[in-house]
N, C-alpha and C positions, 0 to 999 in steps of 0.2 A: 545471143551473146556468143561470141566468140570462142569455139572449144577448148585453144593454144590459154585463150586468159583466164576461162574456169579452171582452165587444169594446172593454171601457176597458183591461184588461189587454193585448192586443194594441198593437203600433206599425204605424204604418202602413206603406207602402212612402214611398219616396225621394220621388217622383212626384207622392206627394199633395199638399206643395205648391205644384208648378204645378198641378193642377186648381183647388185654393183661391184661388188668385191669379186664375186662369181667371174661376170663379165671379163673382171682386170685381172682373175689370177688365170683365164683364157679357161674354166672348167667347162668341160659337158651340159648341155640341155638336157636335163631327165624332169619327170613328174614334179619336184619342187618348183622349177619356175612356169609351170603349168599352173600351179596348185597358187603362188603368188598372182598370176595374173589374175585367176579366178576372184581372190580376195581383192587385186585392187579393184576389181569392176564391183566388188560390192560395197567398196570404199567411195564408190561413184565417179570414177575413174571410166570412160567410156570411148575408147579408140576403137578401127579399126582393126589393127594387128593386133591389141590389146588381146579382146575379142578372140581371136584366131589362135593366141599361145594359149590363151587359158583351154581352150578345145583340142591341143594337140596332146595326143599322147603314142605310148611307145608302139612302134620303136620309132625313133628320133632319126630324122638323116640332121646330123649337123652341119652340114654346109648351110640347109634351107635353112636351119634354127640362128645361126650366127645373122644369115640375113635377117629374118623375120626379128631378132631383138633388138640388131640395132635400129631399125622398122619402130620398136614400141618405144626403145629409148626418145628417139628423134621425135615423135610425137607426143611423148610425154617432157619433152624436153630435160631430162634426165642426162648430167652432164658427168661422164665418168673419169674423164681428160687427169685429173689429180690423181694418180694413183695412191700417193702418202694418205692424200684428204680419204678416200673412199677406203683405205684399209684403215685409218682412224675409227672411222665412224662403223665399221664392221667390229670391230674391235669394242667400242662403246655399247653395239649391239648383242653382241655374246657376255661380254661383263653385265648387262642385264638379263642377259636368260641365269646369270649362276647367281646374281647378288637380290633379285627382284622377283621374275619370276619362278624361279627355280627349275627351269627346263632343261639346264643344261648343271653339270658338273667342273671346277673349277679345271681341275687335270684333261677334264677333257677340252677344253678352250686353250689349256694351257699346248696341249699337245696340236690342237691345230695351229697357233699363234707361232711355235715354233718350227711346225714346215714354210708356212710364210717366211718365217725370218732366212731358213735356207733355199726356198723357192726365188727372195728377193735379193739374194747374194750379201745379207746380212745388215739389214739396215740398222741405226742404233737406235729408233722410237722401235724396235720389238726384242731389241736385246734385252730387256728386264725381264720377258714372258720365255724368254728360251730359257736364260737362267735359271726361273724358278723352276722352270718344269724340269730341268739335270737335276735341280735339286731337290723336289717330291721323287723325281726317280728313283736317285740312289738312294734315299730315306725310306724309299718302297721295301727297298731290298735289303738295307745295312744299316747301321747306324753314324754314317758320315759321310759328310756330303762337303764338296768345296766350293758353290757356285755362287752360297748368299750369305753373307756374312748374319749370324747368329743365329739363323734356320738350323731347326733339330728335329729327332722326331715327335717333341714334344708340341711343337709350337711353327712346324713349318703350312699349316692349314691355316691359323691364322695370319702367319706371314703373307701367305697367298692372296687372303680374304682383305688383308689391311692395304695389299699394294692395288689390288680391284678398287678398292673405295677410293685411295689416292686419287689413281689411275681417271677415275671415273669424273672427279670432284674437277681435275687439272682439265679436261677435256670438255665439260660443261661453260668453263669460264672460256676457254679457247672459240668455241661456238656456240 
């Protein structure tokens, strides 16, 4: 069979869309996407460069590593051209480490979600995660905040946890 058509029949691992998001927001090759290749060859994922990233480790010359990904993309046929589509689905994938697995913490998704939003000169699908997170900030600190209308410090975690579920629920039917 054909490697290109087993590998369209296959899904990827979880992970892959923070690599893709990786790729689009142009970050550094360090040990994580080493550590993803490694997992998707045990996903049954079997390329060439695959292979060869999950073997590389530091130190990183980046020039070779930008070659050699887009090398695994293009073989995995891994399409990252969308960048809204791939920070979507990054975004769907972090709202599951805070709502499902519990890996990650809500403020701290919140806080990456909103360098994206100034990394990408302010789109409006991530102005709701900048907001909330001005407004867990100043709640950290004060007892007033202006950014979400009826968030306090009483009830700004659930505000957070209810726009996740939203968030998650609008995004499902979407793809």
């Amino acid at each position: 069979m054909d490697n290109r058509i087993q590998l369209k029949k296959m899904k990827p691992i979880k992970s892959t869309a923070e690599i893709l998001a990786y790729k689009v927001l142009n970050r550094s090759v360090d040990e994580q996407w080493s550590t993803w290749a490694y997992e998707m060859i045990l996903a049954g994922f079997n390329t060439e460069n695959l292979i060869i990233l999950a073997g590389e480790r530091k130190p990183f010359n980046q020039f070779e590593m930008k070659e050699l990904t887009e090398k695994v993309f293009a073989e995995l046929n891994m399409d990252y051209s969308n960048q809204e589509q791939v920070i979507k689905n990054y975004i769907y994938y972090l709202i599951e480490r805070v709502l499902v697995t519990y890996e990650q913490d809500a403020f701290s998704v919140l806080g990456i979600l909103m360098n994206i939003y100034n990394e990408f000169d302010h789109p409006s699908y991530l102005q709701d995660f900048y907001m909330l997170y001005f407004a867990k900030e100043d709640l950290r600190h004060g007892d007033m905040q202006w950014y979400w209308d009826g968030a306090d410090k009483n009830n700004i975690d659930e505000v957070i946890t209810n726009y996740f579920i939203e968030w998650e629920q609008k995004w499902l039917i979407e793809n």
